[in-house]
C-alpha positions as CSV (number, residue, x, y, z in Angstrom):
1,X,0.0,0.0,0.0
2,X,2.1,2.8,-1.3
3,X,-0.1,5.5,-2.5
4,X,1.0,9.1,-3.9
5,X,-0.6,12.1,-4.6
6,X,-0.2,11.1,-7.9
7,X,-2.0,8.0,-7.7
8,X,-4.8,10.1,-6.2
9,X,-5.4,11.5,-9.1
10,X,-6.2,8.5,-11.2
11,X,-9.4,7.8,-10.8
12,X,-11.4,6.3,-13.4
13,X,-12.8,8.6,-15.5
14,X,-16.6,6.5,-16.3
15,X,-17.6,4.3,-13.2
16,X,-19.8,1.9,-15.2
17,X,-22.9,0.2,-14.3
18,X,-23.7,-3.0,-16.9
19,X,-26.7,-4.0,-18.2
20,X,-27.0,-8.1,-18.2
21,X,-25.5,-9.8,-21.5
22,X,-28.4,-11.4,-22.2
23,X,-30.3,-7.5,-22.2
24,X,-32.4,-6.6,-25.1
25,X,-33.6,-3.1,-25.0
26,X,-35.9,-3.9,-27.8
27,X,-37.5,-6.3,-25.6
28,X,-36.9,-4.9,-22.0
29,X,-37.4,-1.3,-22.2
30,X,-40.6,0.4,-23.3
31,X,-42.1,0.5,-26.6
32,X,-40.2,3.2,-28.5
33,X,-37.7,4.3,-25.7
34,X,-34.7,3.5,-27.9
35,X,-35.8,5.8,-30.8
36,X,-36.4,8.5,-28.3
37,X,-33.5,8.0,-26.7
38,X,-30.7,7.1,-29.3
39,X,-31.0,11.2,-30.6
40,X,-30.2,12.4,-26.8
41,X,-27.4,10.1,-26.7
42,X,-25.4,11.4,-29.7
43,X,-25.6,14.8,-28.1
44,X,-25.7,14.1,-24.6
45,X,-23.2,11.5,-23.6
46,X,-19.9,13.2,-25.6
47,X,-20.9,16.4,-23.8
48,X,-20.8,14.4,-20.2
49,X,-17.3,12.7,-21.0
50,X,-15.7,16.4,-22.2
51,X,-17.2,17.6,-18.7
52,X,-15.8,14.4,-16.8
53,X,-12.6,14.8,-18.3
54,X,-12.6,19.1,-17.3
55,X,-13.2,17.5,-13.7
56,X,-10.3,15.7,-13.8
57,X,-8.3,18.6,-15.1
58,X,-9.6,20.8,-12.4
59,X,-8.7,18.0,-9.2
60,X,-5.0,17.5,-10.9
61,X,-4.5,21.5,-10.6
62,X,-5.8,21.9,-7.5
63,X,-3.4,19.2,-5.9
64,X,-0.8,20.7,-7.2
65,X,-1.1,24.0,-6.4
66,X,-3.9,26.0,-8.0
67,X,-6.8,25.6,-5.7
68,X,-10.8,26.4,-6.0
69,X,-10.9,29.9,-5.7
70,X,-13.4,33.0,-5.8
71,X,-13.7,34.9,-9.1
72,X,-14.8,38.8,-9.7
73,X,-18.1,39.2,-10.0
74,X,-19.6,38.2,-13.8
75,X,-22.3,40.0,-15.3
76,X,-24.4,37.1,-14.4
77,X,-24.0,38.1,-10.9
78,X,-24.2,41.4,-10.9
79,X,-27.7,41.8,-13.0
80,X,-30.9,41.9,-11.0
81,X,-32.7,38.6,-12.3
82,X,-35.1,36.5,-10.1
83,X,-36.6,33.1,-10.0
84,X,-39.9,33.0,-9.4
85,X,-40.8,30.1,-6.7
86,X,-43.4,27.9,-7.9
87,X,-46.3,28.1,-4.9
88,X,-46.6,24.2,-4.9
89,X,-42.6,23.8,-3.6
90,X,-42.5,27.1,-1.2
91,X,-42.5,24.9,2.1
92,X,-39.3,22.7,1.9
93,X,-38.7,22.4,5.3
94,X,-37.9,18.5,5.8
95,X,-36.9,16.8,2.3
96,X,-36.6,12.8,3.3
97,X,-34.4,11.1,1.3
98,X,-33.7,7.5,0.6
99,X,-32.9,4.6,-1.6
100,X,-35.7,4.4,-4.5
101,X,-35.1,0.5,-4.9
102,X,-36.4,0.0,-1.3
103,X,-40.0,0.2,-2.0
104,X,-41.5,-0.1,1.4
105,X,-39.2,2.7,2.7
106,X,-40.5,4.9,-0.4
107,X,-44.1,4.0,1.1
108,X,-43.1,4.9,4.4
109,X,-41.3,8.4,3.4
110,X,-44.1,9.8,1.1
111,X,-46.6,9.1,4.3
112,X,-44.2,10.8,6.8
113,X,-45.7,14.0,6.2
114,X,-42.3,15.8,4.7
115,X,-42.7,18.4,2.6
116,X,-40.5,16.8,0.1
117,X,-39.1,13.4,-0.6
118,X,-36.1,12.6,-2.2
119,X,-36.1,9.0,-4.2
120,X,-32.2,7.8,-4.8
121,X,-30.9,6.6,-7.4
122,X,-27.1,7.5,-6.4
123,X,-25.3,7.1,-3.0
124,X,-27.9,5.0,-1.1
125,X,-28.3,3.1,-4.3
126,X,-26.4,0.6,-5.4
127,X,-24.8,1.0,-8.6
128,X,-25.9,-1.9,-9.8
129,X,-28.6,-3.1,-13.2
130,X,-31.0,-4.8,-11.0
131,X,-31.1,-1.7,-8.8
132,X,-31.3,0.8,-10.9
133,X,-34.3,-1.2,-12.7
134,X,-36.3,-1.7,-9.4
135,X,-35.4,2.0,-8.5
136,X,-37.0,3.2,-11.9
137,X,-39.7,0.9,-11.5
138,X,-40.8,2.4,-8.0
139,X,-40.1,5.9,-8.8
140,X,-43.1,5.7,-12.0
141,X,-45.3,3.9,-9.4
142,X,-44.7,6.5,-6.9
143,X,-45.4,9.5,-9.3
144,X,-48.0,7.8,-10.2
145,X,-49.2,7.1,-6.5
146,X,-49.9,3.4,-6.7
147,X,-46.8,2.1,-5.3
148,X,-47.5,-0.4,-2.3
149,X,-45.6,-3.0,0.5
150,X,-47.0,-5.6,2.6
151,X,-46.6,-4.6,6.3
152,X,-45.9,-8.2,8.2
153,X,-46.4,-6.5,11.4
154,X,-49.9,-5.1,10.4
155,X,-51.2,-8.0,8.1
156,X,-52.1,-5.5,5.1
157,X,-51.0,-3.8,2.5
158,X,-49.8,-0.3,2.6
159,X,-50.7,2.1,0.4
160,X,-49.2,5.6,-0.5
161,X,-51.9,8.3,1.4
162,X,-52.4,11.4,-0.8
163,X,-50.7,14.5,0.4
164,X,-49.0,17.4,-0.7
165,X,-45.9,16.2,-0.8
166,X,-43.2,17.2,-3.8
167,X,-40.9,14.3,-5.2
168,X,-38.2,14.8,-6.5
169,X,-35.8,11.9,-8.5
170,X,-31.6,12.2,-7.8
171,X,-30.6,10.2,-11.4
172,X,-26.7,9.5,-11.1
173,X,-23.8,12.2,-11.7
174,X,-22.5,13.4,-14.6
175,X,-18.9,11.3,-13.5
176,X,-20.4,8.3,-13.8
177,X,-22.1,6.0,-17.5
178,X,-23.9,3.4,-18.4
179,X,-23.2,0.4,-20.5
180,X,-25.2,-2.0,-22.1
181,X,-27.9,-0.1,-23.7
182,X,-26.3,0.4,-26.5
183,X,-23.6,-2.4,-27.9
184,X,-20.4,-1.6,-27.5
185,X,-21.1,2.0,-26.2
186,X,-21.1,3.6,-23.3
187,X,-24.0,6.5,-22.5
188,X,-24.3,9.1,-19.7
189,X,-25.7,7.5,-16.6
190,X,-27.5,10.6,-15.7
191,X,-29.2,10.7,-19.2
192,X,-30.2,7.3,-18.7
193,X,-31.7,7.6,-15.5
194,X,-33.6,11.0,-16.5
195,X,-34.9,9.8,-19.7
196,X,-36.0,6.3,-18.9
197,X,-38.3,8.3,-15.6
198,X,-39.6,11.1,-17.9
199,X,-40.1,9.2,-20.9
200,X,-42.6,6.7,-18.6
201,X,-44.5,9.5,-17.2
202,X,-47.7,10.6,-18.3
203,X,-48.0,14.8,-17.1
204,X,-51.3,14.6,-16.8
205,X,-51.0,12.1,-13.9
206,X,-48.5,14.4,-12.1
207,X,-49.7,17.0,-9.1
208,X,-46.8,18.7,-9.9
209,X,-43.8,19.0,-12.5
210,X,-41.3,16.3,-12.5
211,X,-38.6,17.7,-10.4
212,X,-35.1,16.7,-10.9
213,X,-32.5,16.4,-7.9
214,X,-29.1,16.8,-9.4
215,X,-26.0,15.9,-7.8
216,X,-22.8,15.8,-7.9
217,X,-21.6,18.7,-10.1
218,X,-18.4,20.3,-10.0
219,X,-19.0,23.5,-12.3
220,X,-21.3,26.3,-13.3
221,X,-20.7,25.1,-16.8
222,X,-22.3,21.5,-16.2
223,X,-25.6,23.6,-14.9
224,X,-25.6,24.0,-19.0
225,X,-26.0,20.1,-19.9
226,X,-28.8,19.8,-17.1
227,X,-30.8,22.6,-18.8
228,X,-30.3,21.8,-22.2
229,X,-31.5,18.4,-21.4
230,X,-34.6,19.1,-19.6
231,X,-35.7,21.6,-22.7
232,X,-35.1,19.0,-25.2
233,X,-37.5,16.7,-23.3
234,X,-39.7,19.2,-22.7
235,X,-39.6,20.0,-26.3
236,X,-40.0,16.5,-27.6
237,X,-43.2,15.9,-25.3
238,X,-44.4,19.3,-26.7
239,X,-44.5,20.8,-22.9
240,X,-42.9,24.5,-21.7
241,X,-39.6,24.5,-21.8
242,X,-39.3,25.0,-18.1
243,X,-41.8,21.8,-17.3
244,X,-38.5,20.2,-15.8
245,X,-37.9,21.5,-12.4
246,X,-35.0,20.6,-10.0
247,X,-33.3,21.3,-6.8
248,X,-29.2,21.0,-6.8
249,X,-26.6,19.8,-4.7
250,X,-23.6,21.7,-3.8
251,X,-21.5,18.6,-2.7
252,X,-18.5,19.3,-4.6
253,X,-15.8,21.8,-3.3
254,X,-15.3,23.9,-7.0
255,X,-18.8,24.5,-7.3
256,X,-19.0,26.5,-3.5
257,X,-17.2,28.6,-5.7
258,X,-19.7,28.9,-8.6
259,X,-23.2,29.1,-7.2
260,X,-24.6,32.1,-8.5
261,X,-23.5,31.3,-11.8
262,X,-24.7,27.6,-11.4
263,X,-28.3,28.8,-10.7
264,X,-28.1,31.4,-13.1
265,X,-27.5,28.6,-15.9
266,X,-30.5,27.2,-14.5
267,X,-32.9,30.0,-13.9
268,X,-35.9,28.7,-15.8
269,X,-35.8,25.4,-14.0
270,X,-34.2,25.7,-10.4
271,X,-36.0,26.0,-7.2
272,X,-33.2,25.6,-5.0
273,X,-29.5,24.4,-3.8
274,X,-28.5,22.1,-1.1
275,X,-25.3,21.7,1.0
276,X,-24.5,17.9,0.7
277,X,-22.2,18.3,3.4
278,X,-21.0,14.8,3.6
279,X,-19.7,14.8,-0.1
280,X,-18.5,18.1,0.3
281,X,-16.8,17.0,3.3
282,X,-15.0,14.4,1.0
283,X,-14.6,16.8,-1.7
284,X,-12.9,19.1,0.4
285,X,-10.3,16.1,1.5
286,X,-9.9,15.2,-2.0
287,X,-8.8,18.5,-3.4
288,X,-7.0,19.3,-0.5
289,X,-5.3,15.9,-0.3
290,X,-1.5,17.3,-1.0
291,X,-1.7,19.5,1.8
292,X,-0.4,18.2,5.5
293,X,-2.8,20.9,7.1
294,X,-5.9,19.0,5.7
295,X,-5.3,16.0,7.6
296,X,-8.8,16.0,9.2
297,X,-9.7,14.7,12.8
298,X,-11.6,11.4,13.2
299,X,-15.2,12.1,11.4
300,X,-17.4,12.0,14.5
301,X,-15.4,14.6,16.3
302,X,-15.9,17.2,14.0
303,X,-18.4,19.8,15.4
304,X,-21.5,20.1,12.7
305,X,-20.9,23.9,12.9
306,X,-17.0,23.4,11.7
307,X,-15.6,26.6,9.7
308,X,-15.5,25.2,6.9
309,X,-19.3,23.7,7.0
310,X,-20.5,27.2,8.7
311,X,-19.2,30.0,6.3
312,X,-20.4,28.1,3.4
313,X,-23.9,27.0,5.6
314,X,-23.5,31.2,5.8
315,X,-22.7,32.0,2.4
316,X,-25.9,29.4,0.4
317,X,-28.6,31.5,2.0
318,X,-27.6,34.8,1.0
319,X,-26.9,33.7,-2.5
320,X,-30.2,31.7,-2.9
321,X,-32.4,34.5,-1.4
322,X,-30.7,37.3,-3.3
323,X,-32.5,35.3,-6.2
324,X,-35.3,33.9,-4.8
325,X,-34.4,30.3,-4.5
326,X,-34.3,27.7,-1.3
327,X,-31.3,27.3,0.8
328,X,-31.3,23.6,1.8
329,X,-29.1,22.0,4.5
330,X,-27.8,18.4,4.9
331,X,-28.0,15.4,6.8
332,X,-27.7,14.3,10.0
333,X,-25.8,11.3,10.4
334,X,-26.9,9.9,14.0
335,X,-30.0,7.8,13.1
336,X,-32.8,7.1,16.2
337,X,-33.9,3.9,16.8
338,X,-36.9,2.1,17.9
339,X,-35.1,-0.5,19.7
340,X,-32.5,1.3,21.8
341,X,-34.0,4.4,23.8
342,X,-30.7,6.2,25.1
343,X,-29.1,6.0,20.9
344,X,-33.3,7.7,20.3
345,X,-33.0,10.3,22.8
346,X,-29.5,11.1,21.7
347,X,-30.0,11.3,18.0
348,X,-32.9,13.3,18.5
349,X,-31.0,15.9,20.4
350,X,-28.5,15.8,17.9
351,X,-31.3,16.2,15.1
352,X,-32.4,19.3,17.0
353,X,-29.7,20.7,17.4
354,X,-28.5,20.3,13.9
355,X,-31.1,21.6,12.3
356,X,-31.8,24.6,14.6
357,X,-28.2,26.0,13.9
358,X,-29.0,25.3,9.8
359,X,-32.4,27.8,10.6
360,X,-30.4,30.6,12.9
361,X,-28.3,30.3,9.3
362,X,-31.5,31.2,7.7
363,X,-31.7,27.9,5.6
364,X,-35.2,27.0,4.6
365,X,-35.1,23.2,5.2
366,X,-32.7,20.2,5.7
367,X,-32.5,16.7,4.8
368,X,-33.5,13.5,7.0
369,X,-33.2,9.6,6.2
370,X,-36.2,8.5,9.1
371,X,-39.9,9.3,9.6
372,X,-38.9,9.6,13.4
373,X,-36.6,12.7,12.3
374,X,-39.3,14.6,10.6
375,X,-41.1,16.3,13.1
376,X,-38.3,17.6,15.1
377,X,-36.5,19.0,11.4
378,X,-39.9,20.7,10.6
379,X,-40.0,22.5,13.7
380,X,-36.7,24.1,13.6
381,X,-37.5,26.1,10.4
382,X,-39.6,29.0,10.1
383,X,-43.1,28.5,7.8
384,X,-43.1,28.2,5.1
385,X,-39.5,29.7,4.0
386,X,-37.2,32.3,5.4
387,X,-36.7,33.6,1.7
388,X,-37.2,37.0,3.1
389,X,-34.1,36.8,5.6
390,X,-31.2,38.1,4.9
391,X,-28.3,37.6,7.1
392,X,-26.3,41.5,8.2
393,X,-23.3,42.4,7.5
394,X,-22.8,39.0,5.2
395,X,-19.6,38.4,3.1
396,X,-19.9,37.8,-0.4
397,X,-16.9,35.6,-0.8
398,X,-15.8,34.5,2.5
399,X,-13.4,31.9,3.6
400,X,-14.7,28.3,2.2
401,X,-11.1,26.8,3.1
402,X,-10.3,27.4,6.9
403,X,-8.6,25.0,8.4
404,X,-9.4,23.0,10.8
405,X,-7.6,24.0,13.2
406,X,-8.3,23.3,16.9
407,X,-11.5,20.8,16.0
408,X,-11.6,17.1,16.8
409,X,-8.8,14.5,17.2
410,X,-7.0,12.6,15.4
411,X,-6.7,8.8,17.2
412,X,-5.6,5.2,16.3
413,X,-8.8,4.6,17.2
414,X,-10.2,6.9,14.7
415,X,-8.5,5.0,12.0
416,X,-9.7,1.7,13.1
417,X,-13.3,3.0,13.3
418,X,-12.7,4.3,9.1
419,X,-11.2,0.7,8.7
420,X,-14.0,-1.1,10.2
421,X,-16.7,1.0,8.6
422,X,-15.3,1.2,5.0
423,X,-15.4,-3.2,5.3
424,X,-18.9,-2.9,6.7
425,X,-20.2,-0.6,4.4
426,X,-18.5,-2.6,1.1
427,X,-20.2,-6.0,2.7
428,X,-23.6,-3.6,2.9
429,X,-23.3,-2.8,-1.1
430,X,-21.7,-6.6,-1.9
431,X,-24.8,-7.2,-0.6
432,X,-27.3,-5.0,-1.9
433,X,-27.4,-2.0,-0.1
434,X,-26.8,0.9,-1.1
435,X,-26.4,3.0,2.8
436,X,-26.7,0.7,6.1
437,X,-27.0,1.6,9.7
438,X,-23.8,1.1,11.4
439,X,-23.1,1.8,15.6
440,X,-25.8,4.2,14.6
441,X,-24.3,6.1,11.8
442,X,-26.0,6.3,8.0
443,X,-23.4,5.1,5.9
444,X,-23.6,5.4,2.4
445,X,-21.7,6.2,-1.1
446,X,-20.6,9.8,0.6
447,X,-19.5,8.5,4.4
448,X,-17.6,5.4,2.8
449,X,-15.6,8.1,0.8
450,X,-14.9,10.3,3.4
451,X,-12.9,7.4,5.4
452,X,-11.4,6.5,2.6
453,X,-9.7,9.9,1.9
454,X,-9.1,10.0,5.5
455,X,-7.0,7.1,6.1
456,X,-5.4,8.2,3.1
457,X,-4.4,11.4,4.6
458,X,-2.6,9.5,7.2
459,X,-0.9,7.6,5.0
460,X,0.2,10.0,2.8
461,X,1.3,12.9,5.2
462,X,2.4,10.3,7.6
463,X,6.0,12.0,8.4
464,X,4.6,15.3,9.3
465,X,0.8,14.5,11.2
466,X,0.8,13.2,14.4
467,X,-2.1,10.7,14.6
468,X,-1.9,8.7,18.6
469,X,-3.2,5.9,20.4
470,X,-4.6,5.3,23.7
471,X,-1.4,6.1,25.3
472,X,-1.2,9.3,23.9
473,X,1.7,7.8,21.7
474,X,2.3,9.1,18.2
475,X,2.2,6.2,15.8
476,X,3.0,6.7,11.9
477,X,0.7,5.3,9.4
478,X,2.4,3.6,7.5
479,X,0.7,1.2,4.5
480,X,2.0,-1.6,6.6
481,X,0.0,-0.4,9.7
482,X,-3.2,-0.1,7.4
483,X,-3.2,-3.2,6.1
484,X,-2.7,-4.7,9.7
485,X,-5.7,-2.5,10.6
486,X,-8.0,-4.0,7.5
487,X,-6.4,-7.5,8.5
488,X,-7.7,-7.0,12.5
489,X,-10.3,-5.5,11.3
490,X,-11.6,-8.3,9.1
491,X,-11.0,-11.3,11.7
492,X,-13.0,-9.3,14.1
493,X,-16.2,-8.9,12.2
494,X,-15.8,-13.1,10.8
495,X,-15.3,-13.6,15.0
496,X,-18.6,-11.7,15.3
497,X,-20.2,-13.4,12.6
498,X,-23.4,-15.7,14.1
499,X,-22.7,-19.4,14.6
500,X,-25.2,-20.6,11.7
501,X,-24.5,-17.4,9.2
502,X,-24.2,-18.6,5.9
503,X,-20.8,-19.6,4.4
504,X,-20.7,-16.7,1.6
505,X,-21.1,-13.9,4.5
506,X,-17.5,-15.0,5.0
507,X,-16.3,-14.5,1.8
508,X,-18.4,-11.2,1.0
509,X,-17.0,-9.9,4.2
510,X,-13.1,-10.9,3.1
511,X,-14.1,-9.3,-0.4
512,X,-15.1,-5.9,1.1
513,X,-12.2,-5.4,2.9
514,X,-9.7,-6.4,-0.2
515,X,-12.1,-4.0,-2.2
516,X,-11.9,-1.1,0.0
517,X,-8.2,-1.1,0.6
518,X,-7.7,-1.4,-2.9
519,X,-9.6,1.7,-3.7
520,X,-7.2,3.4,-1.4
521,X,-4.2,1.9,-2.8
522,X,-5.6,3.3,-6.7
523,X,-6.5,6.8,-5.2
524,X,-10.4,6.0,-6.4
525,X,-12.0,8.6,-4.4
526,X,-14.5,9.7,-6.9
527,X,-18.1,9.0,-5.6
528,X,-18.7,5.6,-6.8
């Protein structure tokens, strides 16, 4: 294990999901999808690998010197344009968010009473054919509010109860394609994922637009493919060209940088950005990865109101509401439970907590995983928007790289914990899921990266970051000490492992940890 920041920055450019052998898309697709959809390809999926490839570009100059920076003010952001709120998606103040391939946890989100649901086809999603398909699948049903599960407890079947609620779809990113569709070809995995939902929708069934949740982007630029997609679709169906609506993450580190001009690129479609703190955590590692002063502290002893978090949590309101748009904050990691009361109370607290500092930064809503959570999230944000506050004496372009100094620790024990999760959460996906409740953590796609990045930190800047153990002794991380770490790790989860557990939960478990520490070893820290 001998990784470099050179390594780091050769990631694969297309993470690929592939379609069966035996696919026909003739046969297994929708009458007429292909003829629709071969047209959007050839324009489509070139433009997403020139943009994947600029993201690469971007990451190597940034580790080598030339960081993510503030630019003067564009034309686009000093003229005095608006975005006019659509009346149907001005209370935002809980989105709930999961895995759209879990259809009883799709039931159970749309009847939470959030204002908004999110259904996932990214980071709590496996990347996977058979995922994707089911996740399509549900998300038409739901839209079309006929999707059902079976509640064992209950002895019924569970319906979806109408309700105001906006849905919105997260396809994949613009980093990642799709194979098999097309033989020998590869096409954008976002187009994919957008066309095969809008393309089995009828508009007249719909209480609202379809609204898009688009993640992952890196670039003001990019906020171009989005819209020119939605207005060919628009176009082809004969609808307004601003039928398509969508809410945005800001998840990557470059794009804090780009906001305004994102939303700008976006204005006839947009309603609204969110901070997706836990990929922009991970982003911020990642472009910051040659640097010895980035070495953050173990994860969960980095205060949610961190510098780096807290100027841009400042900054997202004050762009958004200069233009009319939601400011949307993120998740909260620390999941309740049923089952444990103490872990409940806690996470609760923390919930509270959480989202009440995301309102006092004027934020209009936030993001939960659990129908427990939504209550308490709705509370803590004034009704139905705070698009009329504006914070005093707010900088425009204020520090979105402090360091984090004087925050957290950095432990053996830390490193262990990373170590442990990344194995557990690769068995979860080996598996079939997409995000898994761990010692009462989420994990999913964007947690499992940020260990990642973080053990490679102390790998990498090893010589110069002290990192200690229970002792208070400094101890170096070398490769060799990580790969003792994923081999202790390993034989304590197969020691764990029930008496009668089936033979292949061995071997899954002994393939997620080679597959996580090889990722490290590449440098493949893209979100994938």
């Amino acid at each position: 294990m001998t990784p470099t920041v050179a390594v780091f920055t050769e990631t694969p450019i297309n993470p690929v999901s592939i379609a069966p052998p035996d696919f026909d898309p003739e046969r297994e697709l929708p009458a007429g999808f292909m003829d629709f959809f071969l047209p959007l390809h050839r324009i489509f999926t070139p433009w997403q690998q020139e943009l994947a490839l600029k993201r690469v570009e971007v990451l190597q100059r940034s580790l080598e010197g030339d960081k993510p920076k503030h630019h003067f003010p564009s034309d686009t952001v000093r003229n005095g344009w608006r975005i006019p709120l659509p009346e149907w998606c001005r209370d935002q103040r809980n989105q709930m968010t999961g895995p759209a391939d879990d259809g009883e946890l799709c039931v159970k989100m749309l009847n939470s009473g959030a204002p908004g649901v999110m259904l996932d086809l990214e980071d709590s999603c496996v990347n996977e054919w058979l995922h994707h398909e089911k996740g399509v699948e549900n998300i038409l049903a739901c839209l079309r509010g006929r999707l059902t599960y079976f509640d064992k407890k209950r002895d019924r079947t569970m319906n979806i109860q109408q309700n105001d609620t906006v849905i919105f779809t997260r396809p994949r990113g613009l980093h990642m394609s799709q194979a098999g569709l097309i033989p020998g070809e590869l096409v954008s995995a976002s187009l994919s994922d957008v066309t095969r939902i809008f393309y089995g929708i009828d508009p007249g069934e719909l209480k609202h637009p379809l609204c898009i949740y688009i993640p992952k982007s890196e670039s003001a630029e990019e906020a171009l493919w989005w819209r020119d997609l939605f207005q060919a679709l628009a176009k082809w169906r004969g609808l307004p060209h601003n039928y398509i609506r969508c809410m945005a993450l800001v998840e990557s580190h470059p794009l804090a940088f780009q906001m305004e001009e994102f939303a700008y690129n976006l204005r006839d479609h947009i309603m609204g950005l969110n901070l997706g703190r836990w990929d922009y955590m991970a982003s911020l590692i990642h472009f910051n990865l040659d640097d010895p002063d980035w070495v953050l502290p173990d994860r969960n002893t980095i205060p949610y109101n961190v510098a780096f978090f807290q100027n841009l949590r400042e900054l997202m309101p004050e762009i958004c509401h200069h233009r009319c748009i939601l400011a949307i904050g993120g998740m909260t990691a620390l999941y309740p439970s049923r089952e444990d009361a103490e872990l409940n109370t806690r996470a609760l607290a923390v919930l509270e907590k959480d989202k009440k500092n995301e309102a006092d930064c004027l934020m209009d809503g936030a993001w939960t995983g659990h129908p427990d959570q939504n209550a308490i999230a709705v509370s803590q944000f004034p009704y139905p928007n705070q698009l009329n506050a504006r914070p005093k004496n707010a900088s425009r372009y204020p520090d979105l790289r402090p360091q984090p100094v004087g925050v957290g620790t950095r432990s053996v024990a830390g490193t262990r914990a990373a170590v442990r999760t990344v194995i557990r959460y690769r068995h979860g996906v080996l598996s079939g899921r997409g995000a898994s409740l761990l010692d009462g953590y989420m994990e999913d796609l964007a947690t499992d990266r940020i260990y990642r990045l973080m053990i490679a930190q102390r790998v990498l800047h090893r010589d110069v970051v002290a990192v200690h153990d229970d002792q208070g002794r400094m101890v170096k991380h070398t490769p060799e000490f990580i790969t003792r770490l994923f081999d202790e790790e390993l034989e304590r989860l197969l020691d764990a492992l029930p008496a009668n557990a089936a033979p292949e939960e061995s071997e899954r478990f002994r393939r997620a940890r080679e597959i996580s520490e090889a990722m490290i070893v590449n440098g493949e820290f893209n979100p994938v």
